[in-house]
C-alpha positions as CSV (number, residue, x, y, z in Angstrom):
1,X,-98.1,-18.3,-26.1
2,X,-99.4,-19.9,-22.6
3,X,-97.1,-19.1,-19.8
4,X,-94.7,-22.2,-18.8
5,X,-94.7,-23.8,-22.5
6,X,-92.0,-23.9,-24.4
7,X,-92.1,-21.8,-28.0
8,X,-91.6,-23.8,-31.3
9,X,-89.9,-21.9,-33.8
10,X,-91.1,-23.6,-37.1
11,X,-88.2,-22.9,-40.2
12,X,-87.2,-25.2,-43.5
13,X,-83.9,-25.4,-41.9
14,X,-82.4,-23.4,-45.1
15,X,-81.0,-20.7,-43.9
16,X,-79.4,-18.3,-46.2
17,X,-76.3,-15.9,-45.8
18,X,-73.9,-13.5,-47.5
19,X,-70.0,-14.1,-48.0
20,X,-67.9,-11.3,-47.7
21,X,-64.0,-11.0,-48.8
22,X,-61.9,-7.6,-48.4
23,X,-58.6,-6.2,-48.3
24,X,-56.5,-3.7,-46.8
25,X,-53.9,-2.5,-50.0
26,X,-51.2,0.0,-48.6
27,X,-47.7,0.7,-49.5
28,X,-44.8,-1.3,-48.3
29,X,-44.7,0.7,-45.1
30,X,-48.6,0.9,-43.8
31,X,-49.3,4.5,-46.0
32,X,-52.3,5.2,-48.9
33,X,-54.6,2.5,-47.7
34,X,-57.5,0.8,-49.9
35,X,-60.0,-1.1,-48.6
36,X,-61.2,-3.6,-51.1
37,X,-64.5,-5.7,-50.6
38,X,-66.5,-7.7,-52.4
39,X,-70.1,-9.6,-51.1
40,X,-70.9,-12.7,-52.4
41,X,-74.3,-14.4,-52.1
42,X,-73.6,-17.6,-49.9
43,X,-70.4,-19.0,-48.5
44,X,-67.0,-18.0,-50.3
45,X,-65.6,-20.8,-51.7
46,X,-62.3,-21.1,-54.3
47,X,-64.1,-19.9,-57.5
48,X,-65.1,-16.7,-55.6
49,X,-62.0,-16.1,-53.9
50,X,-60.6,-16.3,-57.6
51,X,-63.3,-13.8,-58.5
52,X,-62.2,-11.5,-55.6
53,X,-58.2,-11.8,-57.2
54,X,-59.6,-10.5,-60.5
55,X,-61.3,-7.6,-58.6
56,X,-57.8,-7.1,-57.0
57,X,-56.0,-7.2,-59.7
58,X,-58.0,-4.4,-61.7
59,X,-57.7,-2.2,-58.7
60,X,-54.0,-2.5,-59.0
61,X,-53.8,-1.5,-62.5
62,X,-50.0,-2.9,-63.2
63,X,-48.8,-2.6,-60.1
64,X,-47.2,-6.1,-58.6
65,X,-48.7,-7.1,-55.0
66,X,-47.6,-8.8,-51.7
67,X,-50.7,-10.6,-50.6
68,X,-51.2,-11.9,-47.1
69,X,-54.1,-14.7,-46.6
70,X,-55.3,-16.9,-43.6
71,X,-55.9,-20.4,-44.1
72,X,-59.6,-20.5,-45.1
73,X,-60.0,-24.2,-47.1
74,X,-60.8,-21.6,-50.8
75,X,-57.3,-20.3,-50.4
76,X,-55.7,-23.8,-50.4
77,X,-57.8,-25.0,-53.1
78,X,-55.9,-27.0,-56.1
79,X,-57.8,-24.0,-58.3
80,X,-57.1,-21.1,-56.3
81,X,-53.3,-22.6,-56.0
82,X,-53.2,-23.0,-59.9
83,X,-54.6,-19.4,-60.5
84,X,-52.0,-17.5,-58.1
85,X,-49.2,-19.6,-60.0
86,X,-50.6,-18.2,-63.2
87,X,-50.4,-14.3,-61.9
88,X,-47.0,-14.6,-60.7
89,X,-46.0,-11.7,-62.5
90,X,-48.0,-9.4,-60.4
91,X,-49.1,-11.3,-57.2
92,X,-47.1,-13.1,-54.2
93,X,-49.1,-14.6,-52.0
94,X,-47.8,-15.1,-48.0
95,X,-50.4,-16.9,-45.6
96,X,-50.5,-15.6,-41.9
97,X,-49.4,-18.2,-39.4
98,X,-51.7,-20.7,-37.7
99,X,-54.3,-19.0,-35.1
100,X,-53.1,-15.3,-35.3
101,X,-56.1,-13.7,-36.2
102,X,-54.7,-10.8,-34.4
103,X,-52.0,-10.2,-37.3
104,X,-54.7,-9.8,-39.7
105,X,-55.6,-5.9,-40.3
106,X,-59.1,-7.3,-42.1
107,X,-59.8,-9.3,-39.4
108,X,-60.2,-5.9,-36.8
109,X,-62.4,-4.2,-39.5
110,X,-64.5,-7.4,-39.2
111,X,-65.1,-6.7,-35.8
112,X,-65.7,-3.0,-36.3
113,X,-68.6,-3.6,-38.8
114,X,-70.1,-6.8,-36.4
115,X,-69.5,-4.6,-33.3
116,X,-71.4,-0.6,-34.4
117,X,-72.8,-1.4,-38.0
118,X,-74.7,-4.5,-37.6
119,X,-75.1,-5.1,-33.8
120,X,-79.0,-4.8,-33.2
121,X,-79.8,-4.3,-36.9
122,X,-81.6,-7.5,-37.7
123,X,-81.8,-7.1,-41.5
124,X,-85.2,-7.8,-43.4
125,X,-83.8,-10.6,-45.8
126,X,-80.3,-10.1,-47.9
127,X,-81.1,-7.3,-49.8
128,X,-81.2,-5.6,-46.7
129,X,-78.3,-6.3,-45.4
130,X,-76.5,-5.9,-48.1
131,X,-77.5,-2.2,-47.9
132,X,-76.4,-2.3,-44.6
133,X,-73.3,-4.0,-45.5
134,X,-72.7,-1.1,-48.5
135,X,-73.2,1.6,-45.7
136,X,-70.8,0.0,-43.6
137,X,-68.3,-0.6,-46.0
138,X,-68.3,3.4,-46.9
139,X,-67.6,4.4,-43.1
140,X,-64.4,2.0,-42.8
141,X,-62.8,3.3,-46.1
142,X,-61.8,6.1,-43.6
143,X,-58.1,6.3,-44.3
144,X,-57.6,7.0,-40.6
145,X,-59.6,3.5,-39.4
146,X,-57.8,1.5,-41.7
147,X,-54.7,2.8,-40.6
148,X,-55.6,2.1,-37.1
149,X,-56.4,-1.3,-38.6
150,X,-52.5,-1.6,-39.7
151,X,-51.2,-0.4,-36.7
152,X,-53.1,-2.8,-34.1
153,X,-51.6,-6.0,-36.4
154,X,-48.4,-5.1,-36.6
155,X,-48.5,-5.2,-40.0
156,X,-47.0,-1.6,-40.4
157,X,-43.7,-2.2,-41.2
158,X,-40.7,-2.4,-38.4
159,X,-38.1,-4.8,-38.2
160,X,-39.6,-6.7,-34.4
161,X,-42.2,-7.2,-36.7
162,X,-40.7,-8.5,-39.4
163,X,-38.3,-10.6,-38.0
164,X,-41.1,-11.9,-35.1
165,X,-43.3,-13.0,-39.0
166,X,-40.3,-14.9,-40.1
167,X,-39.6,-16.8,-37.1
168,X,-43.1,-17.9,-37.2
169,X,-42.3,-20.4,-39.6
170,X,-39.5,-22.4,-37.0
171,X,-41.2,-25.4,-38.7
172,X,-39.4,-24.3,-41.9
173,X,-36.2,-23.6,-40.4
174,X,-35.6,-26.9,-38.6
175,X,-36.5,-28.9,-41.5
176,X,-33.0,-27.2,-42.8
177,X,-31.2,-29.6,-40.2
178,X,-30.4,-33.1,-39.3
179,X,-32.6,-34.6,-36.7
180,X,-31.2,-34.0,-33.2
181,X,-29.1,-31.2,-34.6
182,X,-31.2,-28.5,-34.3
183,X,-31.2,-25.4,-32.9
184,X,-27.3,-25.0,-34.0
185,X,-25.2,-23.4,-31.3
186,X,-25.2,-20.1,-33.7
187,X,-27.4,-19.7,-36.8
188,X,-27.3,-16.6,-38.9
189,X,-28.8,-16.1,-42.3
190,X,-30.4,-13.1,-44.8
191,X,-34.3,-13.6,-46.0
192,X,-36.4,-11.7,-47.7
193,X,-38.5,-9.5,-45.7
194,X,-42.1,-10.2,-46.4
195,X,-43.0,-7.4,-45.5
196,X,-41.1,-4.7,-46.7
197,X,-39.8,-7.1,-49.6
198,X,-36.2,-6.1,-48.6
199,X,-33.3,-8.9,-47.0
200,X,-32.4,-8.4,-43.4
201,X,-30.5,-10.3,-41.4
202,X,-31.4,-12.2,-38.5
203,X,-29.2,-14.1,-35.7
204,X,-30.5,-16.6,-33.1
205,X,-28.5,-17.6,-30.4
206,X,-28.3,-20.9,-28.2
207,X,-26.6,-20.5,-25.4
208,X,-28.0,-24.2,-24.1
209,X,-25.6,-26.9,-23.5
210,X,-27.8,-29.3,-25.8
């Protein structure tokens, strides 16, 4: 290429690409973690997130689950949304608020695998980094990474924590009030910890004149 011209990159503008959907599975309190991944050729969309639930749901063997999710458009799908409702008897599903990446424990192995396993590895088509992908996936099923995972989003159970999830969803709480009547001088109710799945009680105060 002559000095001073610019280069031309010809390309059919088709660019193809892997989809990848995991889970961190522990017990109530952060212990025994999992991880379970699946790749998917192309984007994941709600017939594969389905897929990934049935992969899920084998690794469970019987055992119920207490699913959290971010708000990618295949997790609100009217399908996806039909299929949790069928497999209530063994899966709840809880989605992360808005914008808080940072609560999601998948979300920091993510970054781990972008960051030391495919940084300056530029793969040789798909196959290739699928391998890559596959050896990744075998160094972050370290118990102690994924627990570091846990612990750096909160998501190891402790009642700040718990109660700082709940209140998350203000939205749901004012809706329990007139207009112009909310935030009540005193409110104090019980909910269901999503977390640890047990009821705690929380109390906010207003000390504002109104």
């Amino acid at each position: 290429m002559p000095r001073g011209k610019t280069p031309v990159i010809k390309s059919a503008c088709s660019w193809k690409n892997l989809g990848l959907a995991g889970v961190i599975i522990c017990t109530p309190k952060g212990n025994q973690p999992k991880l379970c991944l699946r790749i998917f050729n192309g984007s994941i969309d709600a017939k594969k997130f389905i897929r990934f639930l049935k992969d899920i749901k084998r690794r469970m063997n019987g055992k119920k689950l207490l699913l959290f999710i971010d708000g990618l458009p295949a997790h609100r799908a009217k399908i996806a949304a039909a299929y949790i409702k069928s497999q209530k008897h063994w899966l709840r599903i809880e989605r992360f608020p808005a914008y808080a990446p940072t609560l999601n424990p998948i979300e920091y192995l993510w970054s781990a695998m972008k960051r030391k396993d495919l940084a300056g590895h530029p793969p040789n088509g798909l196959s290739s980094l699928k391998r890559t992908v596959r050896k990744s996936k075998r160094r972050l099923s370290n118990g102690k990474l994924l627990k570091g995972f846990l612990k750096a989003s909160c998501m190891q159970v402790n009642y700040e924590t718990s109660v700082n999830l709940i209140l998350s969803r203000k939205s749901k709480i004012e809706n329990c009030f007139p207009p112009k009547r909310y935030p009540p001088k005193n409110l104090r109710f019980s909910v269901l910890d999503p977390l640890s799945a047990k009821k705690i009680t929380v109390e906010i105060k207003n000390d504002s004149d109104g």
